[in-house]
Steps between C-alpha positions, in 0.01 A plus 500: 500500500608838349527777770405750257171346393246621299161491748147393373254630714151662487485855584398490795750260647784684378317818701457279782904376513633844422299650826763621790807300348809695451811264517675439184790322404650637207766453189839729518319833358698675360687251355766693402418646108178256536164539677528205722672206549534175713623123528354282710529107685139354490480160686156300515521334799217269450595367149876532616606691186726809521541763214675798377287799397574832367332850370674772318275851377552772281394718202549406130788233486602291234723228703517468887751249611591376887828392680592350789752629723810339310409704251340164270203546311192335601245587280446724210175647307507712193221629283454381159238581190208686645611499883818705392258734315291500856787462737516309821397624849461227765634192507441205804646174489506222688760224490348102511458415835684159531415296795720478840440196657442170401086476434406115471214625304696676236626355176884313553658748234368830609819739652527485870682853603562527830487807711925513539535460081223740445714727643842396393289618145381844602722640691429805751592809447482791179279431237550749154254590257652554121265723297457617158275831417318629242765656358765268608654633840602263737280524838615327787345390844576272827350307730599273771384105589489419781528139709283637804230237438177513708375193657167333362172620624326206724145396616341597233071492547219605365198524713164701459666709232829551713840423354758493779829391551814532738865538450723216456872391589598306184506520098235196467628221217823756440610461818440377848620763811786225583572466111522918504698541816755336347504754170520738769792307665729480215438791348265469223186669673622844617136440747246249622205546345321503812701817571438679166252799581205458334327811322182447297267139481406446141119292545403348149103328561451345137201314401580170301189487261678628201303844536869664543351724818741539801499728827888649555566759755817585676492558912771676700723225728305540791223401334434095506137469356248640243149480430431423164250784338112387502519656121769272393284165685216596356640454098553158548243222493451264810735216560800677342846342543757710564857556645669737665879658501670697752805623457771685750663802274830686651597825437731401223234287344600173556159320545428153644177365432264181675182385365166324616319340266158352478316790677104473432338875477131553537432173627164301485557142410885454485766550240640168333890523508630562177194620325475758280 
């Protein structure tokens, strides 16, 4: 899950999640010659996959490229045919998101990364944006990644319309709190992630009956539960499946995300599991 999701919600939902919330976590802005930019360590602690995301912004460009802090190049996007003729603005990408443990349920040939070589790969520290403008000067911007990783949300529930959840002490499937002490031991994890200071909750309700409808709000730290707008229930049918994400965000925008599944909203009779 992106961190810098597009959100489909009915009007009034979005008025009723924008009410009296003020915390943001935000992309390097300025980012040097750009708008805004930002990399990012996204870890699903649930599915126990990890990825590298990143988000670069700025006005008519015909080639944007990224490097890590040796100075390699990571990525690259330049405008061709009609896009040169429009010119690029935004660009988000995500990296796969291999998994870091061992799942007996996945297939035998799919990557296991683990949380130590996910990080021997993207190193901490200065990331640089390469741009090209509209009439060819070089733009430049940096941003930093960072290894403070925030532990996985826990006790997730989902009662009478009220998502809550508490903090937790380990990175789920990535990585146990014995497993991460050690990181912290030798050197690899500059922090436990039970110390990392949270600073926003990212809290993703998203119905599974192929409508496409979700409820997404972001809370301050201190908060640890949301009601879920009675505008928002009342699009869906009875007996919708759905399942919920929450996901710890730090200030540098390293996010950590743990999911529930199999939540039934407006119940009468009972969802079936799996049902769409």
């Amino acid at each position: 899950m992106a961190i810098f999701p597009t959100q489909l919600l009915p009007p009034a939902a979005v008025t009723a999640l924008c009410l009296g919330i003020s915390t943001q976590v935000s992309a390097t802005a300025p980012c040097g010659d750009f708008g805004e930019c930002k990399t990012l360590i996204e870890i699903n602690a649930s599915d126990g996959d990890i990825g590298f995301h990143f988000l670069i912004d700025g006005e008519d460009l015909n080639s944007v490229r990224l490097e890590n802090p040796d100075g390699a190049k990571v990525f690259e996007d330049i405008a061709k045919g009609a896009l040169a003729e429009q010119k690029l603005t935004e660009t988000f990408a995500e990296s796969s998101e291999p998994l870091c443990w061992p799942d007996p349920e996945a297939d035998p040939d799919d990557e296991i990364v683990s949380l130590e070589e996910f990080l021997e790969r993207w190193q901490a520290g200065t990331y640089t944006f390469i741009g090209k403008g509209d009439e060819g000067e070089k733009l430049e911007g940096e941003t930093e990644l960072s290894y403070a990783l925030p532990a996985a949300p826990t006790n997730l529930d989902y009662s009478g319309g009220l998502i809550s959840w508490s903090s937790g002490d380990d990175l789920g499937n990535c990585g146990s709190f014995a497993q991460l002490s050690a990181l912290v031991d030798d050197g690899v994890l500059p922090v436990h992630p039970v110390n990392v200071v949270i600073a926003i909750w990212e809290v993703v309700l998203e119905a599974e009956d192929g409508s496409g409808l979700k409820f997404s709000i972001r809370l301050p730290a201190s908060q640890m539960s949301v009601t879920v707008p009675t505008e928002y229930l009342n699009t869906l049918a009875d007996d919708t499946l759905a399942k919920i994400e929450v996901g710890a965000i730090t200030a540098d925008d390293n996010a950590t995300f743990t999911e529930l599944g199999d939540i039934c909203l407006n119940e009468v009779e009972g969802c079936e599991e799996g049902e769409e």
